[in-house]
BABADO-194975 format. One record per residue (C-alpha): residue in one letter; y, x, z. Coordinates in steps of 0.25 Angstrom, whole numbers, padded with zeros to 4 digits, always signed. Each point is the difference from the previous one (the first is absolute). Example, Ala and Ser with C-alpha at 12.3 -4.5 7.8 and 13.67 -1.06 7.14 Angstrom:
<recs>
a-0018+0049+0031
s+0014+0006-0002
</recs>
This chain:
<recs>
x+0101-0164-0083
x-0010+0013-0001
x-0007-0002-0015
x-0015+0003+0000
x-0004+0013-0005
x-0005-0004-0016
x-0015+0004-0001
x-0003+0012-0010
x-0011-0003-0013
x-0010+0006+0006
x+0000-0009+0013
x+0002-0014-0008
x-0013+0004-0006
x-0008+0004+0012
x+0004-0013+0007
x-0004-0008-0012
x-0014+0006+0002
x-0013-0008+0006
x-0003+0005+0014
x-0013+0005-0006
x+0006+0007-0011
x+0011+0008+0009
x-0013+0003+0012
x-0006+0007-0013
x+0012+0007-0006
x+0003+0005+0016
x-0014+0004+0001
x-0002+0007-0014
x+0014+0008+0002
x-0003+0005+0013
x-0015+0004-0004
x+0008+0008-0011
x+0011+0006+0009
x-0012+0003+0009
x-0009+0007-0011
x+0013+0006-0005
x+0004+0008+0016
x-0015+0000+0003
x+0000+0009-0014
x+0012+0007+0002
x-0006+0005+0016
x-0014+0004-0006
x+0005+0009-0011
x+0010+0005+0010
x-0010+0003+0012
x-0010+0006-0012
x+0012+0012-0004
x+0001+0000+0014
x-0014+0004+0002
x-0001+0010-0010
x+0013+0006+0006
x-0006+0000+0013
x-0012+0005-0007
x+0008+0012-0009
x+0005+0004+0015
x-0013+0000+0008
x-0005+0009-0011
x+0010+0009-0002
x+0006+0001+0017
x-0014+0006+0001
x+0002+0010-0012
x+0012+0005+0005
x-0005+0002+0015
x-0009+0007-0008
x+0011+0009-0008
x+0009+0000+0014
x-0012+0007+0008
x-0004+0011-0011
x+0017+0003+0001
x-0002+0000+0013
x-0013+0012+0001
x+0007+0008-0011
x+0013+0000+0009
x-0007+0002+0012
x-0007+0014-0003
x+0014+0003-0006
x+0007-0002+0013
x-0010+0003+0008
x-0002+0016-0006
x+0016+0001+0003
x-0001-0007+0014
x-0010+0012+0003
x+0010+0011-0005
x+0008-0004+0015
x-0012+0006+0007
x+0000+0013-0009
x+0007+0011+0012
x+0005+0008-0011
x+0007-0012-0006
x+0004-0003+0012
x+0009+0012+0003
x+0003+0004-0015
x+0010-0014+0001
x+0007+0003+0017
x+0003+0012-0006
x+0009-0002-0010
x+0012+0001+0008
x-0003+0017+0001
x+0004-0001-0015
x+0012-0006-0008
x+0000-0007-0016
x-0006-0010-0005
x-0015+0007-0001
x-0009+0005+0008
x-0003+0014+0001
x-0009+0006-0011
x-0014+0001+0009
x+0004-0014+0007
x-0002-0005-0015
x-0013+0007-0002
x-0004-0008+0011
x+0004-0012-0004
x-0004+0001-0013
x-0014+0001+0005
x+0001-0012+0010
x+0007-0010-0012
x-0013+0006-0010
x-0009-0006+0010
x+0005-0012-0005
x+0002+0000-0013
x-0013+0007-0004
x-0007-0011+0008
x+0007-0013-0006
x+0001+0000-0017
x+0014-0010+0004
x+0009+0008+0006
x+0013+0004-0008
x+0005+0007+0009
x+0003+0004+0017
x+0012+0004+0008
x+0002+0006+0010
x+0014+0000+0010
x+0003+0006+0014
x+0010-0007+0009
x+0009+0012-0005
x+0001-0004-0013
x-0010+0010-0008
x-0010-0006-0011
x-0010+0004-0005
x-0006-0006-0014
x-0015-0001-0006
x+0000-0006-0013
x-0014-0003-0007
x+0005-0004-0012
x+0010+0012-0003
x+0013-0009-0001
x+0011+0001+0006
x-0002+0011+0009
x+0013+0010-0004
x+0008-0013+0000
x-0003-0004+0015
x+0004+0014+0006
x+0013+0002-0008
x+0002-0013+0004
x-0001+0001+0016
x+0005+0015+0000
x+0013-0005+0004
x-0003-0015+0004
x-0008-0007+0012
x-0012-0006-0001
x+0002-0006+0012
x+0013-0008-0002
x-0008-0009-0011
x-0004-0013+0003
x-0014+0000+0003
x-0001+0009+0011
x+0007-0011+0007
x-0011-0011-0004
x-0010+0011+0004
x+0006+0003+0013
x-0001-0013+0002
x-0013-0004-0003
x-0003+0011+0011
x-0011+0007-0007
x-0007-0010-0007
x+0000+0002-0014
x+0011-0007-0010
x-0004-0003-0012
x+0011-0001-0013
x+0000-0006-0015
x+0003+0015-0007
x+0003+0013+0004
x+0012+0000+0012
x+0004+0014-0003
x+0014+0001-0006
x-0007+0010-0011
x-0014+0005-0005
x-0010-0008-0005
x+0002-0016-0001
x-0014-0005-0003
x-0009-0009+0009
x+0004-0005+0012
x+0001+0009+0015
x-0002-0003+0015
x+0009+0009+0010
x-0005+0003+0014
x+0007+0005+0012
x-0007+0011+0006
x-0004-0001+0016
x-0006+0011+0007
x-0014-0007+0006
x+0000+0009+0012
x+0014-0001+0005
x+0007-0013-0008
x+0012+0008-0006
x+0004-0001-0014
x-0005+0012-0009
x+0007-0005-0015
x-0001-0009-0011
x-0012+0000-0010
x+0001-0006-0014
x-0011-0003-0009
x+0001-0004-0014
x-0011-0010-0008
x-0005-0003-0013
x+0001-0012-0004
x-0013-0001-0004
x-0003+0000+0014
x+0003-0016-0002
x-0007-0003-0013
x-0013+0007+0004
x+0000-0008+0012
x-0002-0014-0006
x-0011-0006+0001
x-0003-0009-0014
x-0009-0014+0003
x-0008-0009-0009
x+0012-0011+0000
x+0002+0001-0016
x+0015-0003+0000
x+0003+0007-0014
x+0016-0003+0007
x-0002+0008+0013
x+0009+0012+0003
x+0001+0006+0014
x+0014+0005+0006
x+0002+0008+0013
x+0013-0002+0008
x+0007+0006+0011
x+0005-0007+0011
x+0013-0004-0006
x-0007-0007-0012
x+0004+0012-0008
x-0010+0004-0011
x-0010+0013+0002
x-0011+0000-0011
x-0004-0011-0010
x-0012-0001-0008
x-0002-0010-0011
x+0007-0006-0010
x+0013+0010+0001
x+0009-0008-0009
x-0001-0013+0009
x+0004+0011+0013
x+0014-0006+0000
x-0003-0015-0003
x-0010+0001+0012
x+0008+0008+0010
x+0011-0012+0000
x-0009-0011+0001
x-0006+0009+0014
x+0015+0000+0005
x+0004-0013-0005
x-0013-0009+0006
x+0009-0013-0003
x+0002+0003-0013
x-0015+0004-0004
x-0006-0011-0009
x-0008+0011-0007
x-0010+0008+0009
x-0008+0001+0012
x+0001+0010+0010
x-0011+0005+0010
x+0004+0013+0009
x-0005+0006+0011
x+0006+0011+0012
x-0004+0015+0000
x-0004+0004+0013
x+0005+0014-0002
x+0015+0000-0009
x+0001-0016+0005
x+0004-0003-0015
x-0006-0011-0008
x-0011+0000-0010
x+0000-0012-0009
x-0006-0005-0011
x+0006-0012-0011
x-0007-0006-0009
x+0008-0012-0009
x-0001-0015+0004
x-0003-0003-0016
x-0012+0008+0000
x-0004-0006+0014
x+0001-0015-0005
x-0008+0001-0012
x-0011+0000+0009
x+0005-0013+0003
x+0000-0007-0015
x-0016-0004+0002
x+0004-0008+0015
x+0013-0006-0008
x-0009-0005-0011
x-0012-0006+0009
x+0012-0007+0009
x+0006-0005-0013
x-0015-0008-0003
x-0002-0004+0015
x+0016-0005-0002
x-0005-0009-0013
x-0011-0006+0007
x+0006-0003+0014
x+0011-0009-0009
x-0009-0008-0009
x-0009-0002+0015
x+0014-0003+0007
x+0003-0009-0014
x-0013-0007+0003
x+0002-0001+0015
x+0014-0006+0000
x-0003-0012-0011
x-0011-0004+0011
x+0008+0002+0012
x+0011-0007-0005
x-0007-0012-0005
x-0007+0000+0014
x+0010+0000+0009
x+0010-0012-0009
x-0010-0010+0001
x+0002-0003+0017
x+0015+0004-0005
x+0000-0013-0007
x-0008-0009+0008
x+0012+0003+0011
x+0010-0002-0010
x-0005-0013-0004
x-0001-0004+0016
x+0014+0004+0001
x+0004-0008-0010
x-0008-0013+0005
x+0008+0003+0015
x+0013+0000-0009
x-0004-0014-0004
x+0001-0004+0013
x-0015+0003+0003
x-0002+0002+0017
x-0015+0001+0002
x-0006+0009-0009
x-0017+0000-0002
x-0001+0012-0010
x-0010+0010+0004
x+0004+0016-0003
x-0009+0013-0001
x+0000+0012+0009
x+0007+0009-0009
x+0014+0003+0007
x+0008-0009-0010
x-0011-0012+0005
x+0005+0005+0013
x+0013-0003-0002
x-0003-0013-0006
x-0009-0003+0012
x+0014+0004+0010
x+0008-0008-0012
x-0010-0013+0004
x+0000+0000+0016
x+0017+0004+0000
x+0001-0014-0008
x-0011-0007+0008
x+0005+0005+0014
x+0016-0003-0002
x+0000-0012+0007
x-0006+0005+0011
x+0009+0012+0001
x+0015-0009-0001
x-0006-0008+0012
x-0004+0014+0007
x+0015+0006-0003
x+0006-0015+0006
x-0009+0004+0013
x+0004+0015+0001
x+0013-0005-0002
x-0002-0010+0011
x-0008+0011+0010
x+0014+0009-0002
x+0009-0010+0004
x-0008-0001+0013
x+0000+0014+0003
x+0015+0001-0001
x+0000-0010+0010
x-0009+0007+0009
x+0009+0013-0002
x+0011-0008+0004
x-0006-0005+0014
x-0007+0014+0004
x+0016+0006+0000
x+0003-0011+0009
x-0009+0007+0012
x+0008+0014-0001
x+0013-0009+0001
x-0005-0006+0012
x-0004+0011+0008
x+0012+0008-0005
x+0008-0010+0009
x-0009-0002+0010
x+0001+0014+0004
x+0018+0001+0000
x-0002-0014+0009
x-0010+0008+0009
x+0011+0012-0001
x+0013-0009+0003
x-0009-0006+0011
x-0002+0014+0007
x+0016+0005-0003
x+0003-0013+0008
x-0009+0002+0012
x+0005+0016-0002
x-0014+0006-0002
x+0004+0010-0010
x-0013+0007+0000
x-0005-0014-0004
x+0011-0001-0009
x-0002+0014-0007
x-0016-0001-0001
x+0002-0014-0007
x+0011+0004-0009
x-0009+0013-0003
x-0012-0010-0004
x+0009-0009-0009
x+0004+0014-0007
x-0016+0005-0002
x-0004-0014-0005
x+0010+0000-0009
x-0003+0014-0005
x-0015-0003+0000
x+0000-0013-0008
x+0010+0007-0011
x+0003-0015-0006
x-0015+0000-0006
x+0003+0012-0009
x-0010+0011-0002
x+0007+0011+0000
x+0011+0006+0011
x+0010+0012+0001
x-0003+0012+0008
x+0013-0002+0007
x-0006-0015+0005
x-0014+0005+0002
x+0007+0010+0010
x+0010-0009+0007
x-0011-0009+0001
x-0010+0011+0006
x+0012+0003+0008
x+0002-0014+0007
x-0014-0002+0003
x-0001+0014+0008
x+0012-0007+0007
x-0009-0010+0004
x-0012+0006+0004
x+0010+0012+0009
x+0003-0013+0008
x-0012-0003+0001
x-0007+0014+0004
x+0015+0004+0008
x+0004+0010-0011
x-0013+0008+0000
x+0001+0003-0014
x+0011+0010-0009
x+0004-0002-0015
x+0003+0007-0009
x+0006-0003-0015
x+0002+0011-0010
x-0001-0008-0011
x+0008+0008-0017
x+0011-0009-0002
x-0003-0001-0016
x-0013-0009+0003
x+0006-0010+0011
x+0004-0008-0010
x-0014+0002-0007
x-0010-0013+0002
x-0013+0001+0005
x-0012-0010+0003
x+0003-0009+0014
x-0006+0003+0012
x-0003+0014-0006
x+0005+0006+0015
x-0005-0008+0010
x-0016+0002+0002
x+0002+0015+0001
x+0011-0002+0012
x-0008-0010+0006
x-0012+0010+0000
x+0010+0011+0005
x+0003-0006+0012
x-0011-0009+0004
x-0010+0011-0004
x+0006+0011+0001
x+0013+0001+0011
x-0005-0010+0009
x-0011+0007+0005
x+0010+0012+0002
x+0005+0003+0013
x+0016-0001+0000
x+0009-0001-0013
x-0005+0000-0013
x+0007+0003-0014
x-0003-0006-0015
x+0006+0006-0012
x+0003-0007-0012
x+0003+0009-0012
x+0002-0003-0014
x+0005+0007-0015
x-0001+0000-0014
x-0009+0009-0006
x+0001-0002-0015
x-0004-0013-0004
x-0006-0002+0013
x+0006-0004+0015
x-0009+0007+0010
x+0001-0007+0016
x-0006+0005+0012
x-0001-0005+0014
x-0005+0010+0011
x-0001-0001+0015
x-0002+0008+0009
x-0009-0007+0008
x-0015+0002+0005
x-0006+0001-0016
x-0014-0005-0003
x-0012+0007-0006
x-0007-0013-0007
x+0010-0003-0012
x-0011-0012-0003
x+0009-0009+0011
x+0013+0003-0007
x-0005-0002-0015
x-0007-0013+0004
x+0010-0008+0008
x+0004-0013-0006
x+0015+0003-0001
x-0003+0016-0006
x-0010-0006-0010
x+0008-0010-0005
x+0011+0010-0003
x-0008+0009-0007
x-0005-0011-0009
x+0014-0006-0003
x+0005+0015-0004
x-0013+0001-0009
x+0002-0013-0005
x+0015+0002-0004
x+0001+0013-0004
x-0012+0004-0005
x-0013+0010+0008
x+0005+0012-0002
x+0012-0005+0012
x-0006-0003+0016
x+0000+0005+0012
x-0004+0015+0007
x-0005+0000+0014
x+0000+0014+0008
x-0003+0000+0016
x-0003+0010+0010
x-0004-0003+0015
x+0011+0002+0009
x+0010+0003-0012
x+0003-0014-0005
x-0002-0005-0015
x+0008-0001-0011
x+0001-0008-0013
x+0004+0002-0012
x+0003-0012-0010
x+0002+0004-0015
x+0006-0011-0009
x+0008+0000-0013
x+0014-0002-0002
x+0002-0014-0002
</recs>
């Protein structure tokens, strides 16, 4: 035998407790748990407000930084865009194949020279620009006087155009491409660059490559500084690989900050806020550190801590008279309990309207109704009985016309009337079918055989004016449906239908398993109708409908569609029982 599990300290003691004293203790330590998560959720949504907050403010402040980045590159990029409608710039780069080197001839220079100080005496940010043919020639403008003997010793005997980003250029199909340093393999490294490829406006050809080299200041000068007072704020701009391009703030914590931005999961320690450049796509953020963010915090901890005091000793207060109210009915039923226990059957105590004074009220007219509901089970009991009785006499009348009908067929096989014979062997089959041994439910395989025999039946009758046709899946013939699912709608076929047609008509009964659904339709061929009102209030049709709805559920019925002259068709969607 299964011993009981021992109870533990703490639960000897709880059941050794007054009702009253454990409704108290219940109420006070869910008013504390309550008080605890409801302190926990406030401070929780205060940081998350004044993280919100620190990226409302800031979001705007670097749209702000993000659009002056965006003017100072654009009158950048748009002095190089009109150097494509310069003629002479123009034919100085398609002509480069009438020459061989690396450089272009000594007055093609001259020109260029004056094209790139267009630029460079116009923006204070430019390092430096570069200019390349399709045939390999450079040319090199360098504002800040570094690195200029080092790039043309360098491409003398190397091509510029076998380096990797004139294929990002090609394929950024002259927009411009802009890159964390300098892409030239040497010359100057500071700042950052964007590269174009050059398209001839009036006739779409490429004309070269065109290179132009920032200061990094470019970046800084852009920031625009707000009024948010975070002495732990430092702003960063990335590329589109994450990879760091300029950072301003507190330099020592650069790395630190850089692996908490790639490593999100990992970062306990700051708050990031970044918006898209228009122009280079690469991101501007700002961080600022949680720590400094939740000492705004400290006063709304400190007020929830009072509010937390107070709730308890409220709660305390509450509980002690709660509890003492709800024992008192507690023990008026516990002492009525006790006097039925005694052997008490008619009980007079009178009980409140508080829910345990419910219950004592039920308690009462249970024990003052018992009597009354033993005789009332010996009644049912007797009711039951008679009903079986009456179940077994109403399957004595099937019985009977069963064999009356195979007399009334012998009788017709003596007298050899065969069609006689034949219709009343059919009937037998159909009532047999049709009253399915009172059970609710019917193959498809019998509904059919039964449909079958009753067309038998009415072909004699109308001298084989009607055709039909079975094509019925064989993996739902063994499927159950509802009785007398088939017959109102061949009844309609052919009385309204096919008998008002001149010569033979046809009925199609069709049937499959669309998922968890069987889907049957009848369709004839016969003279159609144009009000579907007759077919949808018929007796036998409504009752149908009402026996599908009933046992399947409403979204299953019935579909009628007719056309004058055309015939009708019906479409009976059931699930798969």
């Amino acid at each position: 035998m299964e011993k009981k599990k021992q109870a533990s300290g703490i639960q000897k003691a709880w059941r050794q407790l007054s009702i009253q004293n454990q409704i108290f203790l219940s109420m006070f330590l869910i008013t504390l748990l309550g008080v605890g998560v409801l302190m926990n959720i406030v401070y929780k949504a205060s940081v998350d407000a004044i993280e919100q907050n620190y990226r409302a403010s800031y979001q705007s402040t670097l749209k702000n930084s993000s659009r002056v980045l965006d003017m100072n590159l654009k009158n950048i990029v748009d002095v190089g865009r009109s150097f494509l409608n310069d003629k002479s710039f123009q034919q100085i780069l398609e002509n480069g194949n009438k020459y061989g080197g690396s450089k272009f001839s000594s007055g093609d220079r001259t020109k260029l020279r004056k094209v790139a100080n267009e630029m460079a005496s116009q923006q204070v940010w430019v390092n430096y620009i570069v200019f390349t043919d399709l045939y390999g020639h450079v040319y090199q403008l360098n504002n800040i006087n570094q690195g200029t003997y080092d790039f043309y010793m360098y491409y003398a005997d190397k091509d510029i155009l076998k380096e990797d980003w004139v294929k990002v250029a090609n394929e950024a199909k002259g927009r411009e491409v802009f890159f964390k340093d300098s892409i030239l393999a040497v010359g100057s490294k500071a700042g950052f660059c964007y590269a174009k490829y050059m398209i001839n406006p009036s006739d779409g050809e490429g004309m070269g490559y065109m290179v132009v080299g920032l200061s990094q200041k470019l970046l800084g000068k852009s920031f625009v500084m707000g009024n948010e007072g975070f002495n732990s704020s430092n702003f960063m701009v990335l590329d589109e690989d994450g990879e760091l391009i300029y950072f301003v703030g507190n330099e020592e914590r650069e790395t630190a900050i850089m692996e908490a931005f790639s490593n999100p999961e990992k970062n306990s320690l700051y708050l990031f806020s970044s918006v898209t450049n228009y122009t280079t796509e690469w991101s501007i953020v700002n961080v600022v550190e949680k720590n400094e963010l939740s000492e705004e915090s400290k006063g709304i901890r400190l007020i929830s801590f009072w509010v937390a005091g107070c709730v308890l000793v409220v709660g305390f207060i509450m509980a002690r008279i709660i509890s003492r109210t709800i024992s008192q009915p507690l023990k008026q039923l516990e002492n009525t309990i006790a006097q039925v226990g005694e052997g008490e059957r008619h009980i007079t105590e009178e009980f409140d309207y508080s829910e345990v004074g419910r219950i004592g009220q039920k308690f009462k007219e249970m024990v003052n109704t018992n009597l009354e509901l033993s005789e009332h089970l010996m009644a049912v009991k007797l009711n039951e009985r008679e009903a079986e009785l009456l179940l077994l006499q109403s399957q004595i009348n099937p019985h009977f016309l069963y064999n009356t009908l195979d007399s009334l067929y012998f009788v017709a096989i003596m007298h050899g009337d065969d069609q006689m014979a034949e219709m009343v062997e059919a009937l037998s089959d159909n009532f047999k079918l049709a009253l399915n041994n009172g059970n609710k439910y019917i193959k498809v395989a019998d509904s059919v055989k039964w449909m079958q025999g009753y067309m038998k039946l009415q072909n004699m009758r109308y001298n084989n004016r009607f055709e039909l046709f079975v094509d019925i899946s064989r993996e739902i013939l063994q499927r159950e449906t509802i009785t007398f699912i088939f017959q109102p709608f061949i009844e309609n076929a052919m009385y309204h239908g096919l008998e008002p047609k001149i010569g033979k008509g046809k009925i199609s009964l069709r049937g499959w398993q669309e998922q968890n659904n069987m889907i049957f339709t009848i369709e004839d061929d016969g003279v159609g109708i144009d009000d579907m009102s007759r077919l949808e209030n018929g007796y036998g049709v409504r009752n149908v409908i009402e026996r599908i709805k009933l046992n399947y559920g409403e979204k299953y019925g019935v579909i009628f569609e007719s056309s004058p002259g055309k015939g009708t068709k019906v479409t009976i969607v059931v699930p798969v029982k």
